[in-house]
DRENPADREN-96908 format. One line per field, with one value per atom (N, C-alpha, C, O): residue number from 0; chain; atom name; x, y, z. Coordinates in nm, 2 decimals, padded with zeros to 4 digits, m for minus. Each point is the difference from the previous one (the first is absolute). Layout:
REM DRENPADREN-96908
n <- (NUM / ...)
chain <- (A / ...)
atom <- (CA / ...)
u <- (X / ...)
v <- (Y / ...)
w <- (Z / ...)
***
This chain:
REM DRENPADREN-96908
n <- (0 / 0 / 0 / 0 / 1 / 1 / 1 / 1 / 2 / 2 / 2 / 2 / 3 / 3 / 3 / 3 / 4 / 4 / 4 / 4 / 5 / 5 / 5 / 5 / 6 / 6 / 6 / 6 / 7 / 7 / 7 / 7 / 8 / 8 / 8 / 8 / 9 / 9 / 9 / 9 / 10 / 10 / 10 / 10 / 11 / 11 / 11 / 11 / 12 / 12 / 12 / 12 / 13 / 13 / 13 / 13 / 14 / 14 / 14 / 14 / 15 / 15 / 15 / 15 / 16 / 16 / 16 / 16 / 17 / 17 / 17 / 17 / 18 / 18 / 18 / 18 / 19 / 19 / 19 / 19 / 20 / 20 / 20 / 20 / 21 / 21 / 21 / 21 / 22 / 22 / 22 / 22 / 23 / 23 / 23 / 23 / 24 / 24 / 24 / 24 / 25 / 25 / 25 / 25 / 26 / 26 / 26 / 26 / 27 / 27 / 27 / 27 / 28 / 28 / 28 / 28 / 29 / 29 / 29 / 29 / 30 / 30 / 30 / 30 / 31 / 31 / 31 / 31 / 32 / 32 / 32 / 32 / 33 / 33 / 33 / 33 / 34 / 34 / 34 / 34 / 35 / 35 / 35 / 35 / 36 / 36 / 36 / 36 / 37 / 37 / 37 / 37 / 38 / 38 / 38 / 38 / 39 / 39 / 39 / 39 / 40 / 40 / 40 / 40 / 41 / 41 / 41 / 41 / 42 / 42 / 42 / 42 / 43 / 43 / 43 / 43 / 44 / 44 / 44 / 44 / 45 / 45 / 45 / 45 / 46 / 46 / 46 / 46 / 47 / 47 / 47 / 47 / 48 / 48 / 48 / 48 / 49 / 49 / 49 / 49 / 50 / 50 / 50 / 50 / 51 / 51 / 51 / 51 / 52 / 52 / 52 / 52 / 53 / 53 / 53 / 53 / 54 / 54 / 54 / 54 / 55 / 55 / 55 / 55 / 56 / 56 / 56 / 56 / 57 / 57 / 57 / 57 / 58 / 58 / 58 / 58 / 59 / 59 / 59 / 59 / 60 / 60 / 60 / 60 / 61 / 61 / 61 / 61 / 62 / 62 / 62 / 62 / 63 / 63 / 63 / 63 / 64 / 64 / 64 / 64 / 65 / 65 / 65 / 65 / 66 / 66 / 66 / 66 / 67 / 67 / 67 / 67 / 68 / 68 / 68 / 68 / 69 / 69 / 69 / 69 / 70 / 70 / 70 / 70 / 71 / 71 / 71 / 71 / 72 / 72 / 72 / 72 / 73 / 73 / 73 / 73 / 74 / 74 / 74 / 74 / 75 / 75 / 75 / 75 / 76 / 76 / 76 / 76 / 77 / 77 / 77 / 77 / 78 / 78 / 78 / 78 / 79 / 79 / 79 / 79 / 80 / 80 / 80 / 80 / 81 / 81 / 81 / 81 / 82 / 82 / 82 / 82 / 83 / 83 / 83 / 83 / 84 / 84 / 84 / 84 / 85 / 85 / 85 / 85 / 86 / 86 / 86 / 86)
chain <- (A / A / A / A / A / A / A / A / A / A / A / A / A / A / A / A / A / A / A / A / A / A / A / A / A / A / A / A / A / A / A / A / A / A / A / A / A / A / A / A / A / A / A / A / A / A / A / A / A / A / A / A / A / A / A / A / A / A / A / A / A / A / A / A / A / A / A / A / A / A / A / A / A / A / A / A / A / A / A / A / A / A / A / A / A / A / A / A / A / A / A / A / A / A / A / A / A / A / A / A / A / A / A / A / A / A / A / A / A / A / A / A / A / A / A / A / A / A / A / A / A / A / A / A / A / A / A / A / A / A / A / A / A / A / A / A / A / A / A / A / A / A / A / A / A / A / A / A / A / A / A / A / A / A / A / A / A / A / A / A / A / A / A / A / A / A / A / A / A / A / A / A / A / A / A / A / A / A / A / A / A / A / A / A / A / A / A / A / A / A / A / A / A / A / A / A / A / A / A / A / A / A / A / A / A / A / A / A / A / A / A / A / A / A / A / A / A / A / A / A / A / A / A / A / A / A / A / A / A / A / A / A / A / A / A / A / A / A / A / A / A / A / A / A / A / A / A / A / A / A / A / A / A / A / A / A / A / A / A / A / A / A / A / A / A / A / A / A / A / A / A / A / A / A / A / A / A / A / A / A / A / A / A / A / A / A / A / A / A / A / A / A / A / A / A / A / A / A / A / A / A / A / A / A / A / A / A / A / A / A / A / A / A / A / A / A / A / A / A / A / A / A / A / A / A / A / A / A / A / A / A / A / A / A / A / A / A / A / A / A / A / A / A / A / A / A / A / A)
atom <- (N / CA / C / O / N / CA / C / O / N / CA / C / O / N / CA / C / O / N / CA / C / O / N / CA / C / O / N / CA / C / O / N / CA / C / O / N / CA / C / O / N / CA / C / O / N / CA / C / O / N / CA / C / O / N / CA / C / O / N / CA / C / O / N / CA / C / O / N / CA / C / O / N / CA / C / O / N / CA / C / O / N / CA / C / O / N / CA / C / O / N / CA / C / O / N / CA / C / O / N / CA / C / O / N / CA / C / O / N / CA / C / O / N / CA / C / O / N / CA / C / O / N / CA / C / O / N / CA / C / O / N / CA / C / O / N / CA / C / O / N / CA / C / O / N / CA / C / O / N / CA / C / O / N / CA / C / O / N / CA / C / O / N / CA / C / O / N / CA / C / O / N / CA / C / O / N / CA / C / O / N / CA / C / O / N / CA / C / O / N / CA / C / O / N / CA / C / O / N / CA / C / O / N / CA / C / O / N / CA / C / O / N / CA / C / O / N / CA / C / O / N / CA / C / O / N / CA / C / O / N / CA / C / O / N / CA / C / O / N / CA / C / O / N / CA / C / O / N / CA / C / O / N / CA / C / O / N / CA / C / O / N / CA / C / O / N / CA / C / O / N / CA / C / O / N / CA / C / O / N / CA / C / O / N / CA / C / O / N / CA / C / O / N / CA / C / O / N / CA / C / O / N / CA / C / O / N / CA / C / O / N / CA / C / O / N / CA / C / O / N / CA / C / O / N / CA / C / O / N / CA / C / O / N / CA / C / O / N / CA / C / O / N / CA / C / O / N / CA / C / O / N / CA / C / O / N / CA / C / O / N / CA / C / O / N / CA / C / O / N / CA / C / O / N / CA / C / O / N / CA / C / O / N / CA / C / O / N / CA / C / O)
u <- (01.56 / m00.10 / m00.14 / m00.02 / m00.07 / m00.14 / m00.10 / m00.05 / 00.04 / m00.08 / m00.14 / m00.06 / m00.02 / m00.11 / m00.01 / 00.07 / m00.19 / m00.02 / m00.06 / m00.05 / 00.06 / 00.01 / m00.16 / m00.03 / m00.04 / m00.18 / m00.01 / m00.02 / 00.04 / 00.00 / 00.04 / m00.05 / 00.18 / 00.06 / m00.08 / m00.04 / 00.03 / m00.11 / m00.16 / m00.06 / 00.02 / m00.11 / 00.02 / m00.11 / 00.20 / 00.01 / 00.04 / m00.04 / 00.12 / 00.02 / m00.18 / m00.06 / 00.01 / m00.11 / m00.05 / 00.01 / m00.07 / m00.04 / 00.04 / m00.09 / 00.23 / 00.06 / m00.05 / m00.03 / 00.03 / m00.08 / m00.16 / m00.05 / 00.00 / m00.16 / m00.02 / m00.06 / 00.18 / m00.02 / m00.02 / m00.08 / 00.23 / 00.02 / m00.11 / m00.03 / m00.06 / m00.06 / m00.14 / m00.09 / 00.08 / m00.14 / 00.01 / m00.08 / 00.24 / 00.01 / m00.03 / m00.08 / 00.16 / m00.05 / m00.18 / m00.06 / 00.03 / m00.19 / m00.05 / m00.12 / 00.20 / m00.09 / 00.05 / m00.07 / 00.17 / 00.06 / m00.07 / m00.02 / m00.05 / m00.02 / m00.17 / m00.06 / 00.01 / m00.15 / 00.01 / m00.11 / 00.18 / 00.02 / 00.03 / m00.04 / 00.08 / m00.01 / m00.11 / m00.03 / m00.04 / m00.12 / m00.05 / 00.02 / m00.07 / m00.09 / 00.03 / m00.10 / 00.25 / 00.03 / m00.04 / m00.06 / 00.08 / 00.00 / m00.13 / m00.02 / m00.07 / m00.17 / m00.07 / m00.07 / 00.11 / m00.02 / 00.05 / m00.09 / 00.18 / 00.08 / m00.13 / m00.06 / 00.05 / m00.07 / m00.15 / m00.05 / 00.01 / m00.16 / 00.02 / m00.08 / 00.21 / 00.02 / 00.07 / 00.10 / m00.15 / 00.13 / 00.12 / 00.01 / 00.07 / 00.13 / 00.04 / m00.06 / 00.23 / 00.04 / 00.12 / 00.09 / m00.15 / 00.08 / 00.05 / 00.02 / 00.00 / 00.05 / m00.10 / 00.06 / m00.16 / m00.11 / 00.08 / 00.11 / m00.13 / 00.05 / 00.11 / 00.02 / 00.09 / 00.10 / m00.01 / 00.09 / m00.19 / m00.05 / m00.04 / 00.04 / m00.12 / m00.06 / 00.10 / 00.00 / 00.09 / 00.12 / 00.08 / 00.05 / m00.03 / 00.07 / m00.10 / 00.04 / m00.14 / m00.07 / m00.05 / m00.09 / 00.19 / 00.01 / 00.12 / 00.00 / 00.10 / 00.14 / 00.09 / 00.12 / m00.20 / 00.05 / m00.05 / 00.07 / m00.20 / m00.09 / m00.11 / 00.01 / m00.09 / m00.06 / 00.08 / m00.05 / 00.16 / 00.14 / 00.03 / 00.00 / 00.02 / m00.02 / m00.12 / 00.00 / m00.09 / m00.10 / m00.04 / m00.04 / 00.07 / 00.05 / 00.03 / m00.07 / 00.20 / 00.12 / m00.03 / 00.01 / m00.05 / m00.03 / m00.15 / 00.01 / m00.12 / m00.11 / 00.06 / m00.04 / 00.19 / 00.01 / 00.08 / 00.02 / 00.06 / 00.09 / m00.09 / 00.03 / m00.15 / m00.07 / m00.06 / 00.02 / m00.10 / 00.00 / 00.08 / m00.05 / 00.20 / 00.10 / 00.03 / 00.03 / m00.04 / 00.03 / m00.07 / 00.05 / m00.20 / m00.07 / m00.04 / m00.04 / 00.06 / 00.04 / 00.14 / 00.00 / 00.05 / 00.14 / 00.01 / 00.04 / m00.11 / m00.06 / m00.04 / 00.05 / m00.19 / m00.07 / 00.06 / 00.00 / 00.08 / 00.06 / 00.10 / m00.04 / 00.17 / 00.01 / m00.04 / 00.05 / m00.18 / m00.05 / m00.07 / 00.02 / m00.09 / m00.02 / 00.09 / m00.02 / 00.13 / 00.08 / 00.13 / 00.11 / m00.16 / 00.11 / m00.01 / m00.11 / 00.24 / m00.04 / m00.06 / m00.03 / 00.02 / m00.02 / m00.20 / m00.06 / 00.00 / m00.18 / m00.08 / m00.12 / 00.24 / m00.12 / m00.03 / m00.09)
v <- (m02.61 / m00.05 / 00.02 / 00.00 / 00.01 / 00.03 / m00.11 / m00.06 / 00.04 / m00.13 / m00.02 / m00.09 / 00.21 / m00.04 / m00.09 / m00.02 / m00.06 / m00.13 / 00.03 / 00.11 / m00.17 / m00.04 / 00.04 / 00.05 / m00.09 / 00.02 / 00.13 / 00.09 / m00.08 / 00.19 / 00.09 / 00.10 / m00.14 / 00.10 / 00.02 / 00.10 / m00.28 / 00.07 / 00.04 / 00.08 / m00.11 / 00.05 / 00.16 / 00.06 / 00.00 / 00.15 / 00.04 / 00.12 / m00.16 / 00.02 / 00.02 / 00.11 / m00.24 / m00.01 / 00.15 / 00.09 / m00.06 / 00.10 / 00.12 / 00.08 / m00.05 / 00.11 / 00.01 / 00.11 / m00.22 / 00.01 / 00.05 / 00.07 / m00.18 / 00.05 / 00.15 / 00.08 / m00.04 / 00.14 / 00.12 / 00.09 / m00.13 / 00.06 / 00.01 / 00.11 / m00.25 / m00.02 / 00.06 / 00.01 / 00.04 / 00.00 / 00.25 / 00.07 / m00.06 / 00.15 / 00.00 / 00.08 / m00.21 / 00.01 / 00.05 / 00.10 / m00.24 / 00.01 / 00.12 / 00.02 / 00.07 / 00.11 / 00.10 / 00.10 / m00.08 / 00.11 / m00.03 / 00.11 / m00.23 / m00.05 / 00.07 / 00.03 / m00.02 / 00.02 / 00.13 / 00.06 / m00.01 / 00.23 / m00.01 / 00.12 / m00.16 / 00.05 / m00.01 / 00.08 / m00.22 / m00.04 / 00.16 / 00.10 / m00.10 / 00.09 / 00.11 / 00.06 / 00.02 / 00.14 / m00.04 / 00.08 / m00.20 / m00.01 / 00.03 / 00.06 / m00.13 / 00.01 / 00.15 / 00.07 / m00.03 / 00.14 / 00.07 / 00.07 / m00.06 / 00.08 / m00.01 / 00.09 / m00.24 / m00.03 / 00.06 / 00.01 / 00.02 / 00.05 / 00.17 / 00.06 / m00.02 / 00.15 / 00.01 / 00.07 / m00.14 / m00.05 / 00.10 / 00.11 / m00.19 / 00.02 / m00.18 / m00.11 / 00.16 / m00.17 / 00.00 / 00.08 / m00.20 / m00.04 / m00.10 / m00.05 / m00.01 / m00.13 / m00.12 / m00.10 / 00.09 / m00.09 / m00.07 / m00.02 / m00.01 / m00.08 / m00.02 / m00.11 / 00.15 / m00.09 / m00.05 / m00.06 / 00.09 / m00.08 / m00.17 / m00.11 / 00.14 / m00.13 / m00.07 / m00.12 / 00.16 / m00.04 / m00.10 / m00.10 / 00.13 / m00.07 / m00.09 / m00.06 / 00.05 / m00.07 / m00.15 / m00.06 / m00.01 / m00.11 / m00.09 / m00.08 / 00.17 / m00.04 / 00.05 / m00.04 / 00.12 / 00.05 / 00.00 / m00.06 / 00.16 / 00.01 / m00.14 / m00.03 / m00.03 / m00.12 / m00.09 / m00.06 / 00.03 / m00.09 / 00.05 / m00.09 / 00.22 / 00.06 / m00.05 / m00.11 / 00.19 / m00.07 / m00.15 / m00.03 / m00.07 / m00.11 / 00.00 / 00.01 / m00.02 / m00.05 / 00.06 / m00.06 / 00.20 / 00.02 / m00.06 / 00.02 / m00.09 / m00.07 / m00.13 / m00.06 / m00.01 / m00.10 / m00.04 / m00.11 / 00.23 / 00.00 / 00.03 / m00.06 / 00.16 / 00.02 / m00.16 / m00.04 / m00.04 / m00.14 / m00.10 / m00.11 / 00.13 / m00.08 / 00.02 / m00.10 / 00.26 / 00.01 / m00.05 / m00.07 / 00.10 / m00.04 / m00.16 / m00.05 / m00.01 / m00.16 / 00.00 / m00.06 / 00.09 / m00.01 / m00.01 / m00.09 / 00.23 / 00.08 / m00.14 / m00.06 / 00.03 / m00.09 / m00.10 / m00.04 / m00.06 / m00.13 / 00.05 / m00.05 / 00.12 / 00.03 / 00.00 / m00.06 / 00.15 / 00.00 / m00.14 / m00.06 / 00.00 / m00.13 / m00.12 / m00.06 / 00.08 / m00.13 / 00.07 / m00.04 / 00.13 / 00.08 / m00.05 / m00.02 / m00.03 / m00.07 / 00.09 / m00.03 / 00.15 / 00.08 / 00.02 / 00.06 / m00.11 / m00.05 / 00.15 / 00.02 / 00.08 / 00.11 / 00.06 / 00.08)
w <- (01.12 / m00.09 / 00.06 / 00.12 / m00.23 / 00.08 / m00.01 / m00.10 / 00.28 / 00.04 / 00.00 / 00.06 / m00.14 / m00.06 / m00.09 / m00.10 / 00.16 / m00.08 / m00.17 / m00.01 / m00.08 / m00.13 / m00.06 / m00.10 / 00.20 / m00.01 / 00.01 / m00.08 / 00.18 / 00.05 / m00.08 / m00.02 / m00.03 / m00.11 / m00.13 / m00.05 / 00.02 / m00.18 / 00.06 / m00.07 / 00.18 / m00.01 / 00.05 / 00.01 / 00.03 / 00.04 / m00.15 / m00.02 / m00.10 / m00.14 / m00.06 / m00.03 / 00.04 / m00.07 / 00.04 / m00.08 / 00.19 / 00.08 / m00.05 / m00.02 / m00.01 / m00.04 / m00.17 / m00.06 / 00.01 / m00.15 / m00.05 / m00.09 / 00.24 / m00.02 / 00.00 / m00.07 / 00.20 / 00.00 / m00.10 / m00.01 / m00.09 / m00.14 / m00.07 / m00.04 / 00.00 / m00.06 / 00.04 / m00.08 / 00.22 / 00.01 / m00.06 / m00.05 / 00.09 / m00.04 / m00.16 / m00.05 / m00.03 / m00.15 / m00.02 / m00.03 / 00.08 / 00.00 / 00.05 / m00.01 / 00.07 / 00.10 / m00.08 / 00.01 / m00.11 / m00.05 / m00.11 / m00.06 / m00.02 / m00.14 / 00.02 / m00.10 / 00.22 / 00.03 / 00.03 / 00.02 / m00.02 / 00.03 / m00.14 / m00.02 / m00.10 / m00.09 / m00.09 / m00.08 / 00.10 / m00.08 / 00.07 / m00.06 / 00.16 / 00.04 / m00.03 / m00.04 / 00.04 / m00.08 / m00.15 / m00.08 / 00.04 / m00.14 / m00.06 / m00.11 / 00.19 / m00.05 / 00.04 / m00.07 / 00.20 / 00.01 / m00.11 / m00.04 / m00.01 / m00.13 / m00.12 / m00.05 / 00.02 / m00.06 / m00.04 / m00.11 / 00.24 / 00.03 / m00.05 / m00.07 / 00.13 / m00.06 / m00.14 / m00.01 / m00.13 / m00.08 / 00.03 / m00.05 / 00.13 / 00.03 / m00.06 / 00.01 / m00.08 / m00.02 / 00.15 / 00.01 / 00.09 / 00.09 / 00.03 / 00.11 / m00.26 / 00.00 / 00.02 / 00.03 / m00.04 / 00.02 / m00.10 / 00.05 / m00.18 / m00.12 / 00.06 / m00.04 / 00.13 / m00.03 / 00.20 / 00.05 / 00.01 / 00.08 / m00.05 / 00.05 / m00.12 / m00.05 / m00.07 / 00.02 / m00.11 / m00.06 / 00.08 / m00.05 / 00.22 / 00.09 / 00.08 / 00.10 / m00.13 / 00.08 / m00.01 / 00.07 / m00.18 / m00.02 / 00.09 / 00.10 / m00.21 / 00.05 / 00.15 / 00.03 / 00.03 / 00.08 / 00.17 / 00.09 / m00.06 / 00.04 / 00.05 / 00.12 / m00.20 / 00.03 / 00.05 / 00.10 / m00.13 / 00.06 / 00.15 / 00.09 / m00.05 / 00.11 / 00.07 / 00.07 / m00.07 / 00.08 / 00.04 / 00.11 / m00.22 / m00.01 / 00.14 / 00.11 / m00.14 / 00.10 / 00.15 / 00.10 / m00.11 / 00.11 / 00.08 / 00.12 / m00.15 / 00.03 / 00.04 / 00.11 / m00.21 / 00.03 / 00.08 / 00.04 / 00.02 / 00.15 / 00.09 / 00.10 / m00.08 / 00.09 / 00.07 / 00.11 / m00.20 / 00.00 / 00.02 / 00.03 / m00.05 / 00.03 / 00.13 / 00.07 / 00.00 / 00.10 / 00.09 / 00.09 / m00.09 / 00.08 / 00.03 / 00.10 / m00.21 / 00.01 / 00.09 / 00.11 / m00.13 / 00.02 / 00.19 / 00.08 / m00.05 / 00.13 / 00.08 / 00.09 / m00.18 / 00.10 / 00.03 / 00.12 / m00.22 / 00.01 / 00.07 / 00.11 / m00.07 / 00.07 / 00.18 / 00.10 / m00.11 / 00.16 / 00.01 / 00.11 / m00.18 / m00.03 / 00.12 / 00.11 / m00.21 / 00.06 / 00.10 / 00.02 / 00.02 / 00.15 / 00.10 / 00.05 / 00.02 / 00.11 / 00.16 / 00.12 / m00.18 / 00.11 / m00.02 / m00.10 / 00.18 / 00.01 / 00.00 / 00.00 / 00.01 / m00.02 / m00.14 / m00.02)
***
């Protein structure tokens, strides 16, 4: 059985999510930018159905990823905070 503690585990999960999530946001921002570049050459590169996902999908992303970066770093400090080790 694996004797990693319970904290460690979901927060190495959470971590493995933010991760996902931050490829969504970085893959969702290479297409805006092909998309509007297309755009500038009327080429259609999907801008319209960029914007199409950017309710339900996208904004939820970024979301979540701002609010793990902040969770984490709360998380971080209280943490180093209350460690019994003084450095």
């Amino acid at each position: 059985m694996n004797n990693t503690p319970i904290t460690q585990r979901i927060s190495s999960l959470i971590s493995w999510v933010l991760v996902i999530d931050l490829g969504l946001v970085l893959l969702s921002l290479g297409w805006f930018l092909v998309a509007v570049l297309g755009r500038s050459m009327n080429l259609d590169l999907g801008l319209d159905q960029w914007y199409s996902l950017w309710n339900p999908l996208i904004l939820p992303a970024i979301s979540v990823l701002m609010a793990g970066a902040i969770a984490s770093g709360i998380v971080g400090w209280v943490s180093r905070r209350f460690s019994d080790d003084p450095s």
